[in-house]
C-alpha positions as CSV (number, residue, x, y, z in Angstrom):
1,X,0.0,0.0,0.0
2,X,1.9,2.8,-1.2
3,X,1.6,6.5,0.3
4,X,1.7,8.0,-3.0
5,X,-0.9,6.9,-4.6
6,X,-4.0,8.4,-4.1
7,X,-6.0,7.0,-1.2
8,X,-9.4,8.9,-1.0
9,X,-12.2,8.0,-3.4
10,X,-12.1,8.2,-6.8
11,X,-14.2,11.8,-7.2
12,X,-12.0,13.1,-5.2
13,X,-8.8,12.1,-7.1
14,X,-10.8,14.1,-10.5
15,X,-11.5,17.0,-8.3
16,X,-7.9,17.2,-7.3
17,X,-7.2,16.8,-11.2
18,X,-9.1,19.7,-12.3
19,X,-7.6,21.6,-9.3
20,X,-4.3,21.2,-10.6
21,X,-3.0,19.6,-7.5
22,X,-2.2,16.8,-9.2
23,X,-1.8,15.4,-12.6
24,X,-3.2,11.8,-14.4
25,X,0.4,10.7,-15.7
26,X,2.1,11.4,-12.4
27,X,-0.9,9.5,-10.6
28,X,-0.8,7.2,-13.2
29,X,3.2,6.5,-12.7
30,X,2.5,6.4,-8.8
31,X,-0.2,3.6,-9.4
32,X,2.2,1.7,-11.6
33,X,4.9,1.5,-9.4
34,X,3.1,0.4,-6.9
35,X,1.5,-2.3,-8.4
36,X,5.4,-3.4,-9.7
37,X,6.5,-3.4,-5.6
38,X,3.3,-4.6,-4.4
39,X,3.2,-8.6,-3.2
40,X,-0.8,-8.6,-3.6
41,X,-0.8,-10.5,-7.0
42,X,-4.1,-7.9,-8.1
43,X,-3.2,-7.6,-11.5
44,X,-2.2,-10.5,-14.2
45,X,-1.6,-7.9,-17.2
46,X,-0.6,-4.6,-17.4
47,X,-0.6,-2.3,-20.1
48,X,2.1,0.8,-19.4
49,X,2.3,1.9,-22.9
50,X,-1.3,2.5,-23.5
51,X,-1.9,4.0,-20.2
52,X,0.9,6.2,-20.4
53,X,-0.8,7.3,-23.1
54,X,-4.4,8.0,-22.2
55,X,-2.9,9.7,-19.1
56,X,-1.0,11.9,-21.4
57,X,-4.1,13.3,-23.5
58,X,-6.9,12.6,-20.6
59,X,-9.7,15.2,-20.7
60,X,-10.1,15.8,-16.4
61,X,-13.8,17.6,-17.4
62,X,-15.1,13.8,-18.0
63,X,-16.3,12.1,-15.0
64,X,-13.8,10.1,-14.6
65,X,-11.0,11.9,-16.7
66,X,-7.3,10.5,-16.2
67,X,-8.7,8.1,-13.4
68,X,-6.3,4.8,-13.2
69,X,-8.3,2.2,-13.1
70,X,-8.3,-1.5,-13.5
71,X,-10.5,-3.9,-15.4
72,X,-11.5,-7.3,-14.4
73,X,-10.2,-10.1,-16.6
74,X,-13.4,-11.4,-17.2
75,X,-14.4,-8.7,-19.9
76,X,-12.9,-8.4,-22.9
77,X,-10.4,-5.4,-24.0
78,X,-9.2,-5.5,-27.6
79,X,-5.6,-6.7,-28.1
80,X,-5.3,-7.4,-24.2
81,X,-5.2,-11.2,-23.0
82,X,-8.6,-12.4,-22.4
83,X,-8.2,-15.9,-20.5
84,X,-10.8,-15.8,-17.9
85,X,-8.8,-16.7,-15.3
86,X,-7.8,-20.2,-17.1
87,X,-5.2,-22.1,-18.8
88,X,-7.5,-23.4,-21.4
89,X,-7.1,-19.6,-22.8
90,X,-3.9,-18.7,-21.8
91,X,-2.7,-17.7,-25.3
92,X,-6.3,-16.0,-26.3
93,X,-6.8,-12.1,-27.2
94,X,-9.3,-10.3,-27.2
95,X,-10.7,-9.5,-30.5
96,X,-12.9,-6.4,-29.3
97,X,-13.8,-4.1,-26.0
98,X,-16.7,-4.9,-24.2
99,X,-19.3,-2.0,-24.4
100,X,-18.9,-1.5,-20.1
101,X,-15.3,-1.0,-21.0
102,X,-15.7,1.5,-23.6
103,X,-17.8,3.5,-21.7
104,X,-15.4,4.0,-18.8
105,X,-13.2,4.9,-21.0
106,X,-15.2,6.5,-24.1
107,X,-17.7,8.6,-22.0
108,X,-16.1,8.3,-18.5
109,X,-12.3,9.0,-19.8
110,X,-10.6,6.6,-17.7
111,X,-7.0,5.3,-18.0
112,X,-6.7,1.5,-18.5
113,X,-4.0,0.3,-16.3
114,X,-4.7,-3.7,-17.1
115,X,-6.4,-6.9,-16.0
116,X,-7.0,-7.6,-12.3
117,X,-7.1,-11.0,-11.6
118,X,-10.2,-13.0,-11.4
119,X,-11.1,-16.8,-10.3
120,X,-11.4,-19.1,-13.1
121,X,-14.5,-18.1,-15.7
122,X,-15.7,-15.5,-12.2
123,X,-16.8,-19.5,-10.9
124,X,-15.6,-19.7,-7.6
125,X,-15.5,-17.4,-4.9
126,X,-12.4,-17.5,-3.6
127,X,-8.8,-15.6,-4.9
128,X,-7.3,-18.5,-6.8
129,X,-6.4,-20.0,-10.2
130,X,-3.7,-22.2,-11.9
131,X,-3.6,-19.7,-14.4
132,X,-2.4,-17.0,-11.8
133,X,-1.9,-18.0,-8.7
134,X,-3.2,-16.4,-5.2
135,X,-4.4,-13.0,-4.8
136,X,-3.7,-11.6,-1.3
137,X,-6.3,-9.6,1.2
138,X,-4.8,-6.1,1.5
139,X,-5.8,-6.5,5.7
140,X,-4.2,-9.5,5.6
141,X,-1.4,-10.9,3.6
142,X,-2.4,-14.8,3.3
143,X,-6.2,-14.7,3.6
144,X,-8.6,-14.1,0.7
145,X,-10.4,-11.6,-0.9
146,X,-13.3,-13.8,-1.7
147,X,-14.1,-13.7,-5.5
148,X,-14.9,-13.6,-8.4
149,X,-13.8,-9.9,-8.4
150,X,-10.6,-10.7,-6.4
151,X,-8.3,-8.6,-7.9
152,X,-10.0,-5.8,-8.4
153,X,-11.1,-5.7,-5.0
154,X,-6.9,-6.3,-4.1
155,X,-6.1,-3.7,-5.9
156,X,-8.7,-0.5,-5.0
157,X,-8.3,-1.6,-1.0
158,X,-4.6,-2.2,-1.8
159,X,-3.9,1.5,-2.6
160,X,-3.1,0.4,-6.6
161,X,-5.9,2.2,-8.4
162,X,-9.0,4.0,-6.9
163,X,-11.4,2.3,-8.9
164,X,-12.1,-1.3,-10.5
165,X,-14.3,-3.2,-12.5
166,X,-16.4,-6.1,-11.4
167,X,-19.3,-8.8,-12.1
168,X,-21.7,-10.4,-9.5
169,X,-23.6,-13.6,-10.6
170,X,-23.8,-15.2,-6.9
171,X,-21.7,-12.6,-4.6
172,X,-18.6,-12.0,-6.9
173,X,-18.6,-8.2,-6.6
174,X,-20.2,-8.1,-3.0
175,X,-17.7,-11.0,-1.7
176,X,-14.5,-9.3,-2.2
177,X,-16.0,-5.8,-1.2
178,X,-17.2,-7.2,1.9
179,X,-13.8,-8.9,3.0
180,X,-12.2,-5.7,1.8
181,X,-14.0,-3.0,3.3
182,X,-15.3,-1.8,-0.1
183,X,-18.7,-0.3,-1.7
184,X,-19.8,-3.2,-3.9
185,X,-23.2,-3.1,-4.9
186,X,-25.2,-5.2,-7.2
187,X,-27.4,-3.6,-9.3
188,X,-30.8,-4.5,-11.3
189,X,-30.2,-6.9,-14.0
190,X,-29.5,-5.2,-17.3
191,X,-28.7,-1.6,-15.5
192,X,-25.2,-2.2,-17.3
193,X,-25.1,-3.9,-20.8
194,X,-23.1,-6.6,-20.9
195,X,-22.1,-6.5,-24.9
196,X,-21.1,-6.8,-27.6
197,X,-21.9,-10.7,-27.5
198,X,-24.8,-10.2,-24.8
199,X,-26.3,-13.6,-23.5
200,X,-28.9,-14.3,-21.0
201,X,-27.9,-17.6,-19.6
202,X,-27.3,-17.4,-16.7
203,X,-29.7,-14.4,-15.9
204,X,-27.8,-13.7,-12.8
205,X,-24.9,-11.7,-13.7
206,X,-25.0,-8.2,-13.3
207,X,-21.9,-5.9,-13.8
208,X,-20.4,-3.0,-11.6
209,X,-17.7,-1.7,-9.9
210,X,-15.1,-2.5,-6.9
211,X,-15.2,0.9,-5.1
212,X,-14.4,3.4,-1.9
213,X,-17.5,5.6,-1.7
214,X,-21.1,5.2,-2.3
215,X,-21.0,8.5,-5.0
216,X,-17.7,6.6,-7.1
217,X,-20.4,3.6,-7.6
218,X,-22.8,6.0,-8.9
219,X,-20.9,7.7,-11.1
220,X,-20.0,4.7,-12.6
221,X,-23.6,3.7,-13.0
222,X,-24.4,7.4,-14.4
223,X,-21.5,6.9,-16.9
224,X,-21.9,2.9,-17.8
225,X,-25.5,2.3,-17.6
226,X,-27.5,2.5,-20.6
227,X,-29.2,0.9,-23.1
228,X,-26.7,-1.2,-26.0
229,X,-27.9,-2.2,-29.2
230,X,-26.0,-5.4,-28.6
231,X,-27.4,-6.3,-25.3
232,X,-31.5,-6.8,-25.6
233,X,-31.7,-7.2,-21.8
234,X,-30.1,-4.1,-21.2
235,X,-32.8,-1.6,-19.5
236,X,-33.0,2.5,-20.4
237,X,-31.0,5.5,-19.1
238,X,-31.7,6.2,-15.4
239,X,-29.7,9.4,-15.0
240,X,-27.8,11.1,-12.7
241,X,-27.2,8.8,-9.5
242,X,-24.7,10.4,-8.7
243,X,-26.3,13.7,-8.3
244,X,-30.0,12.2,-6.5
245,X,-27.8,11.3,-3.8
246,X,-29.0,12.5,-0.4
247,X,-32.0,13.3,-2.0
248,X,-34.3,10.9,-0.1
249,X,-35.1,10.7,3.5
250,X,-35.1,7.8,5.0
251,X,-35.0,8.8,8.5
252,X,-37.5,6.1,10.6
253,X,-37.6,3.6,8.1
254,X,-37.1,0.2,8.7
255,X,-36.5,-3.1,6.6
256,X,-38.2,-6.0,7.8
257,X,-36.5,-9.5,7.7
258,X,-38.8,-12.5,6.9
259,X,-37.1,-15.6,7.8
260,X,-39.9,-18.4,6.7
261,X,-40.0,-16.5,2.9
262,X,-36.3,-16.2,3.0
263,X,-36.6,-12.6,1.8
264,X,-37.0,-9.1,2.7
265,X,-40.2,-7.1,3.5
266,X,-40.3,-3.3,3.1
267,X,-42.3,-1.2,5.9
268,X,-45.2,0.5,3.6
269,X,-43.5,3.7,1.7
270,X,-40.3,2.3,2.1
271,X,-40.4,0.8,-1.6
272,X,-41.1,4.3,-3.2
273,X,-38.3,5.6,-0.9
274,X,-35.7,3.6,-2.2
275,X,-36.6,3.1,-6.2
């Protein structure tokens, strides 16, 4: 965990761009380093050239302009090793970007830094594969970081990056935020396309982000949420998360556990209050 990088939330780290206080290739150089000392194991591939790059012309007015961040090995990025975590792919490229991708860093402006590591095809949840060995909790060198988001969760709680991307089918994002002491939410199926080569089975499988505040998860929802042409299951806009936050009250309400339906009740009003 290195003191130079930045260790606030990733808003802040913009906000401190467009101040001038610091700049997206010297944050960018910071995060690389300390990936290259760091004994975490949070990222299999990195991509220095191209990130030097996009930290070089980064636009700091987009939302998440000259942001490092790292991308889950799980989703495609064109020319970049796309494995899934397993040796039956270890040779494999990726042939194009996945439209989550190219949001963050199309519309968002983000700097790819590379792959964080991932369990085998996001199927276990635990911070192990053949393909790349163990990925180590920040807290604790030696114990996991739960999966299938391991790496990404390593590296955002580790100090490498502020932000990360993740998937959850059955805990994969909320795992490894959980044993991290990051925000990792799962959202409403389809909120995030998951294209170009969308598929339904299994239903779910949602996509998000690895984060340290509730308002970096919404920005990532404001910037990679949308409807695709590629994706049929992908839902409409719902805009500006980011900036409804705080907007409701929920002071008094209560959630209601129902044991015998294995689910959750909401007190009456409660529903409208947290659509």
């Amino acid at each position: 965990m290195s003191g130079e990088t930045w260790t606030d939330d990733a808003c802040s780290l913009v906000e401190a761009f467009r101040r001038g206080e610091r700049s997206p290739r010297e944050e960018l150089e910071s995060s690389l380093s300390a990936i290259h000392s760091s004994s975490l194991n949070a990222f299999s591939f990195l991509d220095p050239e191209r990130a030097l790059d996009a930290a070089a012309h980064a636009d700091v007015t987009k939302p998440f302009g000259g942001l490092p961040v790292g991308i889950k090995e799980l989703e495609p990025v064109r020319g970049w090793p796309n494995t899934e975590g397993s040796l039956v792919f270890k040779d494999r490229l990726a042939a194009e970007t996945s439209t989550v991708v190219e949001r963050l860093l199309g519309t968002g402006g983000a700097v790819p830094v590379g792959l964080t590591t991932a369990s085998e095809f996001g199927g276990l949840n635990v911070s192990v594969t053949k393909l790349n060995g163990v990925t180590h909790n920040p807290w604790r060198y030696g114990k996991t970081v739960g999966g299938s988001s391991s790496g990404s969760a390593a590296a955002v709680a580790g100090g490498l990056v502020p932000l990360a991307t993740g998937g959850d089918g059955g805990g994969s994002i909320r795992i490894p935020a959980g044993y991290t002491g990051l925000l990792g939410m799962k959202g409403t199926y389809g909120r995030i396309p998951r294209g170009p080569h969308a598929y339904f089975t299994p239903g779910t499988i949602v996509l998000g982000c690895l984060a340290r505040s509730v308002r970096d998860a919404a920005r990532y929802f404001d910037v990679c949420g949308g409807p695709d042409p590629l994706d049929p299951s992908s839902l409409p806009a719902h805009t500006n998360w980011e900036g409804n936050l705080g907007t409701n009250d929920l002071k008094g309400k209560r959630v209601a556990i129902v044991p015998n339906l294995g689910g959750v009740t909401l007190e009456a009003g409660v529903e409208e209050q947290l659509r």
